[in-house]
VOGU-3710 file (C-alpha; in Angstrom, 3 decimals, decimal comma):
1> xxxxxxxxxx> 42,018/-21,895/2,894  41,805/-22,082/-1,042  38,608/-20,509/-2,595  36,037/-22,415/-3,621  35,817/-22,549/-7,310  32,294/-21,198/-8,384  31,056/-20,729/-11,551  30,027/-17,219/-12,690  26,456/-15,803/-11,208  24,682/-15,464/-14,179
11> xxxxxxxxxx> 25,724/-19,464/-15,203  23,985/-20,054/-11,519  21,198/-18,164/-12,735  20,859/-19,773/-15,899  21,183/-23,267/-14,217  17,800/-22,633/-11,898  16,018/-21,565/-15,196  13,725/-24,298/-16,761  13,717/-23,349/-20,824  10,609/-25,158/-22,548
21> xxxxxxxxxx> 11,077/-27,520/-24,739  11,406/-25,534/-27,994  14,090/-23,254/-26,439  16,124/-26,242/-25,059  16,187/-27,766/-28,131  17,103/-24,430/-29,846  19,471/-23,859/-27,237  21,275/-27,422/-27,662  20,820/-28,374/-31,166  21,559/-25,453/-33,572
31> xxxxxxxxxx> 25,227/-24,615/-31,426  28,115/-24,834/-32,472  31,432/-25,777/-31,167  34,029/-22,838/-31,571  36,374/-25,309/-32,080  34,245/-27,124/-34,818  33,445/-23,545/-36,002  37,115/-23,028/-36,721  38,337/-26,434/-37,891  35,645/-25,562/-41,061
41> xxxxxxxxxx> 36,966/-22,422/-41,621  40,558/-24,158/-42,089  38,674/-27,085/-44,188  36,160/-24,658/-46,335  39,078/-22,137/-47,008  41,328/-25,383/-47,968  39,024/-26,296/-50,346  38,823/-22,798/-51,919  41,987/-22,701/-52,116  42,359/-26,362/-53,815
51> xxxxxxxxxx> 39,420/-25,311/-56,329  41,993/-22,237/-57,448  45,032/-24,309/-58,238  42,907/-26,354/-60,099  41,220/-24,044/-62,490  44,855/-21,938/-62,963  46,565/-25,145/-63,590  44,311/-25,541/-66,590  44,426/-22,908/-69,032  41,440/-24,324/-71,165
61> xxxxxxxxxx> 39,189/-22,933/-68,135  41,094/-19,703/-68,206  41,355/-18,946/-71,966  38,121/-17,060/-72,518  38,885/-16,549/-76,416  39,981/-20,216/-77,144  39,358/-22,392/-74,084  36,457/-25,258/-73,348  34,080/-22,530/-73,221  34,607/-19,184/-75,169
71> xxxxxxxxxx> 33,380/-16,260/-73,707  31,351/-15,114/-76,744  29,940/-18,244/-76,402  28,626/-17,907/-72,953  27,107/-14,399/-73,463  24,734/-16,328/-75,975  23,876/-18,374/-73,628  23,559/-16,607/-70,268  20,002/-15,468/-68,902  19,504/-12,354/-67,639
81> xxxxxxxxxx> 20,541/-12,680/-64,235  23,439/-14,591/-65,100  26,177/-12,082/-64,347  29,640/-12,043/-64,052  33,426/-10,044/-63,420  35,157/-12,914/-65,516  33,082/-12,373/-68,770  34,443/-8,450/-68,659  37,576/-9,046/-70,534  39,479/-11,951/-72,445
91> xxxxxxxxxx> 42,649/-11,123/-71,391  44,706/-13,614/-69,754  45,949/-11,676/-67,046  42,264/-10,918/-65,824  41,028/-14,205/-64,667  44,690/-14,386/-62,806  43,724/-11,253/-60,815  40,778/-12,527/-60,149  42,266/-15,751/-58,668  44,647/-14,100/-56,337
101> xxxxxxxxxx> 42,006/-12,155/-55,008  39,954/-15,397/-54,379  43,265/-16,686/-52,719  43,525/-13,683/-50,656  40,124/-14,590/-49,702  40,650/-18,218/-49,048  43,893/-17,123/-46,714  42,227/-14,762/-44,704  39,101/-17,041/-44,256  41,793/-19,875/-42,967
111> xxxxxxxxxx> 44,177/-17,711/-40,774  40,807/-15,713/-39,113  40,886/-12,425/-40,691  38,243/-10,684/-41,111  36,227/-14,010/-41,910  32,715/-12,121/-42,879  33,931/-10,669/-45,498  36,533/-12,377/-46,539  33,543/-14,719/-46,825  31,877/-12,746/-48,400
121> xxxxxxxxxx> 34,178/-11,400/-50,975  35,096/-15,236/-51,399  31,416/-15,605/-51,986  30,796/-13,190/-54,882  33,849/-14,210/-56,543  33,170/-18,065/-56,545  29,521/-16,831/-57,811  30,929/-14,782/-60,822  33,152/-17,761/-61,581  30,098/-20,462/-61,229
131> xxxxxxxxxx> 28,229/-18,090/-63,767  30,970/-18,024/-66,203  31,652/-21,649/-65,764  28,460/-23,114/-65,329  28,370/-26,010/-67,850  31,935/-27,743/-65,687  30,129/-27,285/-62,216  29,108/-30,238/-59,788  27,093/-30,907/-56,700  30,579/-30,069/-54,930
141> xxxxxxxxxx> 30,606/-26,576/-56,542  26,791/-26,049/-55,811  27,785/-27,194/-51,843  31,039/-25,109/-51,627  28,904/-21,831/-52,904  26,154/-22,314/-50,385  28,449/-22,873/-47,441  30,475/-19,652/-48,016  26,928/-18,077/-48,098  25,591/-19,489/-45,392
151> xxxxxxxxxx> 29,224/-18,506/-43,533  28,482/-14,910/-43,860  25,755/-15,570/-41,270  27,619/-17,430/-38,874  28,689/-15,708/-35,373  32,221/-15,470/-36,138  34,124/-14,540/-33,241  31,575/-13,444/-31,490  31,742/-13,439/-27,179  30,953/-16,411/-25,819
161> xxxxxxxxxx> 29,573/-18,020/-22,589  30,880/-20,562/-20,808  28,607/-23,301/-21,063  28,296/-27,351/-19,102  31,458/-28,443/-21,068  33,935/-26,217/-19,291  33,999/-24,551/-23,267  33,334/-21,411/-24,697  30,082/-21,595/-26,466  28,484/-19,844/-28,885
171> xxxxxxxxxx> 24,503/-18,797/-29,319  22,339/-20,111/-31,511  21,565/-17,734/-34,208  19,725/-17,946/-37,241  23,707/-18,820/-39,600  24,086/-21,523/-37,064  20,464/-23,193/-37,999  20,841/-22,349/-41,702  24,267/-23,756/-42,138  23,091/-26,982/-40,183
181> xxxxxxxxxx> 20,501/-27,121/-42,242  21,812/-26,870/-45,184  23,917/-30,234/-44,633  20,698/-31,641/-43,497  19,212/-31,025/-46,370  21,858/-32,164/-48,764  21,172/-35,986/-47,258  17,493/-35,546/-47,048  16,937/-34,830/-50,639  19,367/-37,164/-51,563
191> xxxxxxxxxx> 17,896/-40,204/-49,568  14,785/-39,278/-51,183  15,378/-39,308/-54,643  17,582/-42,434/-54,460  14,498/-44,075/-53,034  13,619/-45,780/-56,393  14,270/-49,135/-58,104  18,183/-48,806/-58,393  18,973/-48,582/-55,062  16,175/-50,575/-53,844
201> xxxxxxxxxx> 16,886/-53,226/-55,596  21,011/-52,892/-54,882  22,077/-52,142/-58,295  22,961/-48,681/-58,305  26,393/-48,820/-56,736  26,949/-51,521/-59,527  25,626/-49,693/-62,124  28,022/-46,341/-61,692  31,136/-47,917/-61,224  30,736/-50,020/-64,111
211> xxxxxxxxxx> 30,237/-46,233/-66,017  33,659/-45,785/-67,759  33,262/-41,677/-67,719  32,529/-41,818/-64,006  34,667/-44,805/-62,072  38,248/-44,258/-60,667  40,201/-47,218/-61,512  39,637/-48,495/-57,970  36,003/-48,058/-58,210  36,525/-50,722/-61,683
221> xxxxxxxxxx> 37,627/-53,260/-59,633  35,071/-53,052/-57,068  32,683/-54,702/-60,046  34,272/-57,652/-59,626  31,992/-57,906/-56,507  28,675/-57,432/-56,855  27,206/-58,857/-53,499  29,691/-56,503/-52,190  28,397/-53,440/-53,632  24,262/-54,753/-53,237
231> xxxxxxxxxx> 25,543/-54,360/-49,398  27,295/-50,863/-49,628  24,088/-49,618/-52,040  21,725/-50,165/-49,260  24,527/-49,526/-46,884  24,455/-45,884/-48,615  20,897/-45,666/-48,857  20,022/-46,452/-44,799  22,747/-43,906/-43,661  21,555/-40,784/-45,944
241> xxxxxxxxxx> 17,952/-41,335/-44,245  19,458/-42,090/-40,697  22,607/-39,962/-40,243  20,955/-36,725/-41,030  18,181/-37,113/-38,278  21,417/-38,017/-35,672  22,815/-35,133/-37,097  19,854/-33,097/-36,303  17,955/-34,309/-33,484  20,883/-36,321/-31,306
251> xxxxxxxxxx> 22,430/-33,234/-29,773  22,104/-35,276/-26,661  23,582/-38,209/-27,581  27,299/-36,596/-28,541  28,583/-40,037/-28,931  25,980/-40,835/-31,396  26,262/-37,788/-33,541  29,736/-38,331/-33,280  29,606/-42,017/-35,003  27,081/-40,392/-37,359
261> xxxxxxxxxx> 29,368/-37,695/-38,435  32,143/-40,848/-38,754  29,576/-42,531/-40,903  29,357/-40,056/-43,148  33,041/-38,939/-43,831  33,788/-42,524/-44,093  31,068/-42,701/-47,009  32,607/-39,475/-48,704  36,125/-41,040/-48,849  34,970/-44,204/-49,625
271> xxxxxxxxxx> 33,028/-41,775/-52,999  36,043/-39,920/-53,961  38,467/-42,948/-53,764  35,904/-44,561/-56,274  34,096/-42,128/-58,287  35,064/-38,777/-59,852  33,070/-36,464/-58,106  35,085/-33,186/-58,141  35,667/-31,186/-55,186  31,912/-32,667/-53,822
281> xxxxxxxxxx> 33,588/-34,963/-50,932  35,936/-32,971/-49,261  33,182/-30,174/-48,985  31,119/-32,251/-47,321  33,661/-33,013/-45,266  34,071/-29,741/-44,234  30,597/-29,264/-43,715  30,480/-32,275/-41,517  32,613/-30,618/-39,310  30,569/-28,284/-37,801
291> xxxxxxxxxx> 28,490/-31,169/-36,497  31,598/-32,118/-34,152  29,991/-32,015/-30,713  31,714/-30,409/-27,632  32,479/-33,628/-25,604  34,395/-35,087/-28,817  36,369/-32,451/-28,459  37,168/-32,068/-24,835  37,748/-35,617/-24,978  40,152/-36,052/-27,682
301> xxxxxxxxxx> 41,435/-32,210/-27,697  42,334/-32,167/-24,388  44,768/-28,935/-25,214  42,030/-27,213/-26,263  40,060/-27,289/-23,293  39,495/-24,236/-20,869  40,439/-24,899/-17,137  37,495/-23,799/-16,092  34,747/-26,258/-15,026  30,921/-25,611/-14,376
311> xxxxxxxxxx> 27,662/-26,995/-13,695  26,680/-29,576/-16,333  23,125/-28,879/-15,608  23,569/-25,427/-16,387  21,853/-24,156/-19,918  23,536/-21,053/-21,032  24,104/-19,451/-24,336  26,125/-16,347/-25,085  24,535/-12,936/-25,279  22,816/-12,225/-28,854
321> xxxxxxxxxx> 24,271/-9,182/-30,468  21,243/-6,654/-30,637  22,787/-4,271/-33,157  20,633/-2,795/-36,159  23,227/-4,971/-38,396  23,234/-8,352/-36,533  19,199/-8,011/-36,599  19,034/-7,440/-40,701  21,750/-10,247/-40,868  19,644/-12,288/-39,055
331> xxxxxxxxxx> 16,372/-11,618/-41,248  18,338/-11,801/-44,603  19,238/-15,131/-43,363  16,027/-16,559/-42,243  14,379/-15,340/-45,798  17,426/-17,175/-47,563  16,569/-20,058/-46,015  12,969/-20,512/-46,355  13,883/-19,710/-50,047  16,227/-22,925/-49,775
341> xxxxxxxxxx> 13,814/-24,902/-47,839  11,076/-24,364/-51,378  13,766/-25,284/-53,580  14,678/-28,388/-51,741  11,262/-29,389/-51,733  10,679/-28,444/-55,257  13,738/-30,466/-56,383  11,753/-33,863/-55,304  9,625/-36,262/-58,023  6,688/-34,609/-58,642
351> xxxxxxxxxx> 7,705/-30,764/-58,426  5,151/-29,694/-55,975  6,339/-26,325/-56,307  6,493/-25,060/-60,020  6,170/-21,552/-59,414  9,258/-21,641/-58,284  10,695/-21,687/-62,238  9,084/-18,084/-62,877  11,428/-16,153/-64,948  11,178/-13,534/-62,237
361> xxxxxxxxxx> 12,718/-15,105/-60,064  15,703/-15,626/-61,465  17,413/-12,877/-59,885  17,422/-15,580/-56,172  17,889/-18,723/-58,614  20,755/-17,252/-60,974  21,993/-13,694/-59,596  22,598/-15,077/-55,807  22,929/-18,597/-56,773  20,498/-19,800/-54,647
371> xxxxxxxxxx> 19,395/-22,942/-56,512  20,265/-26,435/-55,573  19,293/-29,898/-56,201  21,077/-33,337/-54,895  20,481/-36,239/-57,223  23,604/-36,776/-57,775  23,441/-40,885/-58,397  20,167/-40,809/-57,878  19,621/-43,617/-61,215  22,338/-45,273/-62,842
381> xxxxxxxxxx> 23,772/-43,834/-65,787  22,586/-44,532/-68,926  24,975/-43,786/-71,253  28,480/-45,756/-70,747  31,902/-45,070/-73,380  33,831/-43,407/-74,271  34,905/-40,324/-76,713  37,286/-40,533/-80,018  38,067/-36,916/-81,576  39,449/-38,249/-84,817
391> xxxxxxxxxx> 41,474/-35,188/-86,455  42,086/-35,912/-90,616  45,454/-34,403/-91,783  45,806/-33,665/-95,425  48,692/-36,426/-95,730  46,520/-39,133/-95,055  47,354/-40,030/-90,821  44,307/-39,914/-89,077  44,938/-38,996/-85,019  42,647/-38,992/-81,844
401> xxxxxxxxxx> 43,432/-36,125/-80,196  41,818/-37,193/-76,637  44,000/-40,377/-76,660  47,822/-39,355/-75,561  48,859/-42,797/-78,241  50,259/-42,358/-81,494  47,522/-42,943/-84,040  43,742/-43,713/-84,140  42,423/-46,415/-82,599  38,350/-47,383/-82,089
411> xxxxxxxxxx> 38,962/-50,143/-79,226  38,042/-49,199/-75,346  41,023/-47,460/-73,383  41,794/-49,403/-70,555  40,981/-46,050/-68,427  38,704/-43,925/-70,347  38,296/-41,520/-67,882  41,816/-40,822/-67,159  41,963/-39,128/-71,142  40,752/-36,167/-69,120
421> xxxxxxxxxx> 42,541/-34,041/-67,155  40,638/-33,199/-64,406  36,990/-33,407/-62,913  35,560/-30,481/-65,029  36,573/-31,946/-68,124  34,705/-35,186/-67,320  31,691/-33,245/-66,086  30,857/-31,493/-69,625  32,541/-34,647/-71,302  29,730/-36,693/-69,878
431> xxxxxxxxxx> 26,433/-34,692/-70,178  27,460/-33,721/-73,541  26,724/-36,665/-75,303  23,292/-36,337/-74,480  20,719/-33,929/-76,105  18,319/-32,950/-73,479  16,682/-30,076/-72,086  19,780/-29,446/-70,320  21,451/-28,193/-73,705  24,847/-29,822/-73,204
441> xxxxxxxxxx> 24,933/-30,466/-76,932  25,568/-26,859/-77,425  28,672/-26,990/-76,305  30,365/-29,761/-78,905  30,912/-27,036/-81,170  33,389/-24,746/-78,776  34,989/-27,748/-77,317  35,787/-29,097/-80,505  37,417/-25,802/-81,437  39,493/-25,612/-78,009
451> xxxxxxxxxx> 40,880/-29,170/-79,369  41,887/-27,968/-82,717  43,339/-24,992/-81,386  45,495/-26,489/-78,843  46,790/-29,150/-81,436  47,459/-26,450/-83,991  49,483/-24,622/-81,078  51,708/-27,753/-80,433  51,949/-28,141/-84,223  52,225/-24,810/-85,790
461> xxxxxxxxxx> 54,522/-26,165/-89,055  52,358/-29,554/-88,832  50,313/-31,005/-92,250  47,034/-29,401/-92,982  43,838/-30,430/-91,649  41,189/-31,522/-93,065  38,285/-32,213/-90,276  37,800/-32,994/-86,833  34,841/-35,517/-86,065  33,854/-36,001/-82,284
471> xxxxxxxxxx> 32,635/-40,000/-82,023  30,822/-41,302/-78,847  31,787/-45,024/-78,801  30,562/-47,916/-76,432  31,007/-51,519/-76,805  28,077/-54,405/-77,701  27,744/-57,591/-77,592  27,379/-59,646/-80,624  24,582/-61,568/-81,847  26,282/-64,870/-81,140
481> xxxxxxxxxx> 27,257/-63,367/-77,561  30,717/-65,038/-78,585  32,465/-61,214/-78,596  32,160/-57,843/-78,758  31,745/-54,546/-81,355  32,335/-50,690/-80,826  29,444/-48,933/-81,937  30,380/-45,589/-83,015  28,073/-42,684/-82,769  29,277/-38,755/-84,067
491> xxxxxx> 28,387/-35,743/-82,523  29,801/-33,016/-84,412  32,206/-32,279/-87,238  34,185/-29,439/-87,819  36,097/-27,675/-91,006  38,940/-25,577/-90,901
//
């Protein structure tokens, strides 16, 4: 006679038990998959990864004497919590060590080794390089920064119970709700803030992908269809207030959290196939994944299943780990993210909270990078061209030294923001043309420098030069409406 299969005495226990209301929700909402758990750790180390050979492929963000942003032009900047390992030397070799060690990082993170502090060390690295960087950062940098935090918290590897699934499954624990959180949060906000006239009305989508500095080719053609894109704004809108409250509160409705987590990755490939948004989408992604419920999995992983089944009914949770370390994880965490919760809420109109700009607390805001805001799109852009840097040789030719064409030419480039060569360089290219609070203007002066030098280093015999102007141009209509005019505005000149 074959035995019976049971399931384990304390999952019997824990079956007759009758949590309140609080705990079940607790219990059900703020676990994680381990299989969702490590599917981000493959997509969040990916992305470091990704983020590395980007920056090393570029030696204007590794040249700290004569790249987009000098070093001794930083240090004038920085605040006093503003620290960092990659302002300690200009050599070229240093910002390479500090990349491989960030790889290292990124490996170990993906392969399972030591993930807390690989995290970690992954952490304080991407940290040192936000501070030295911070004029070419994005929401996706802000996102990617805050989930390796967050990481350090999460119960990686930790023993597990089995719970109604037939899976392993971990405890809720105080990384688990931050992390979730976190994502929560990033939707929130940004439903929030877009919840003005732009996207109300169904222009907004319109509005950026008719920017030249921030629409991918594909993202031009979508103009051609406005009552298309009035249909995706609101589209956009609806499923940043909706999907995050699935995401939060349907942990008993799998199949609807699942369709909300579709939603959303849809949304974020639909972004980066139209808009230049950095590494900001395939974070998110990876953020999203944690979100994957159990039954997804056992339903379409079927190899990753255990073979052993149990009560359904059954609540159960791993045991917590009680250790003098787990415990001051735990309240480190919790104190993080009330900290996060403030700035969140301080980030909407109004600023209810403006205590929270205190110069003394700019050891949370700046030395742990705990500061976030997502309005990214939030209005439509208001400034739409593009950028001539017209170099004047002492033999009379005049060049643009943005524009890869022989010659100087004032008409629109049928992509202007393909003259860049990546996402960072179209970050600082776009908020520099403004002169704000922000201080973006500072930074003609370098960047206009880093284009001299580079084409005095492809043309060391080459004629003399006599100036570099940097021009923001954007096109008009004439008074007759019967064509159109570049207007031309400078930003800075430089002499050799």
């Amino acid at each position: 006679m074959k035995p019976s299969k049971q399931p384990p005495e304390s999952i019997q226990s824990a079956g007759n038990q009758r949590p309140g209301r609080l705990a079940l929700f607790w219990r059900q909402a703020f676990i994680i998959d381990p299989r969702s758990l490590t599917l981000f750790r493959w997509l969040i180390g990916a992305c470091l990864l990704w983020d590395v050979i980007l920056r090393m492929s570029d030696p204007a963000q590794v040249d700290g004497l004569h790249g987009l942003i000098p070093h001794r032009f930083l240090r004038e900047l920085s605040q006093e919590w503003s620290w960092s390992f990659h302002l300690a030397s200009q050599s070229m070799l240093y910002p390479w060590f500090l990349a491989i060690l960030l790889i290292l990082s990124a490996i170990g993170i993906i392969i399972g080794w030591r993930v807390r502090g690989c995290l970690l060390a992954a952490w304080l690295i991407t940290l040192s390089l936000h501070n030295a960087t911070w004029p070419l950062l994005n929401g996706g940098d802000t996102l990617m920064r805050m989930l390796l935090f967050w990481g350090m918290f999460l119960p990686w590897f930790q023993k597990t119970a089995q719970g109604g699934s037939g899976i392993n499954r971990l405890a809720p624990s105080m990384g688990t709700l931050a992390i979730m959180l976190q994502m929560v949060l990033v939707y929130v906000c940004s439903a929030v803030l877009k919840s003005n006239e732009d996207w109300l009305s169904g222009r907004a989508l319109e509005g950026c992908l008719s920017n030249d500095l921030y629409a991918t080719p594909i993202g031009k053609a979508l103009v051609n269809w406005p009552g298309c894109l009035k249909i995706l704004t609101w589209a956009t809108l609806g499923l940043e207030w909706v999907a995050p409250l699935i995401l939060l509160f349907g942990q008993r409705r799998p199949t609807l959290r699942l369709t909300a987590v579709i939603a959303l990755v849809a949304m974020h490939l639909i972004i980066m196939l139209t808009m230049h948004v950095g590494l900001f989408s395939l974070v998110s992604i990876a953020g999203l994944s944690l979100f994957l419920p159990t039954r997804c999995w056992d339903r379409y992983a079927p190899f990753m299943r255990t073979p052993i089944q149990v009560d359904s009914r059954a609540v159960t949770h791993a045991p917590v780990d009680q250790s003098w370390a787990a415990r001051g994880r735990a309240w480190i965490c919790l104190l993080a993210l009330i900290w996060i919760s403030l700035v969140n809420l301080h980030g909407l109109p109004g600023k209810p909270l403006p205590w929270l700009g205190h110069a003394s607390l700019e050891c949370l805001r700046t030395g742990l990078g705990l500061w976030q805001r997502w309005g990214m799109f939030e209005t439509i852009p208001k400034l739409n061209g593009w950028y001539v840097a017209k170099l004047t040789l002492e033999n009379g030719q005049e060049l643009d030294l943005l524009d890869k064409a022989e010659g100087l030419s004032w008409q629109r480039p049928k992509n202007p923001s393909g003259m860049f060569p990546n996402h960072r360089w179209r970050k600082i290219f776009r908020e520099m043309a403004h002169e704000d609070a922000q201080g973006y203007h500072y930074f003609r002066d370098p960047i206009c420098r880093h284009l001299l030098h580079q084409w005095q280093q492809a043309n060391p015999s080459g004629p003399g030069v006599i100036a570099l102007d940097l021009f923001f141009c954007s096109t008009i209509t004439s008074v007759t409406g019967d064509s159109t005019l570049t207007r031309r505005q400078s930003l800075h000149q430089i002499r050799p």
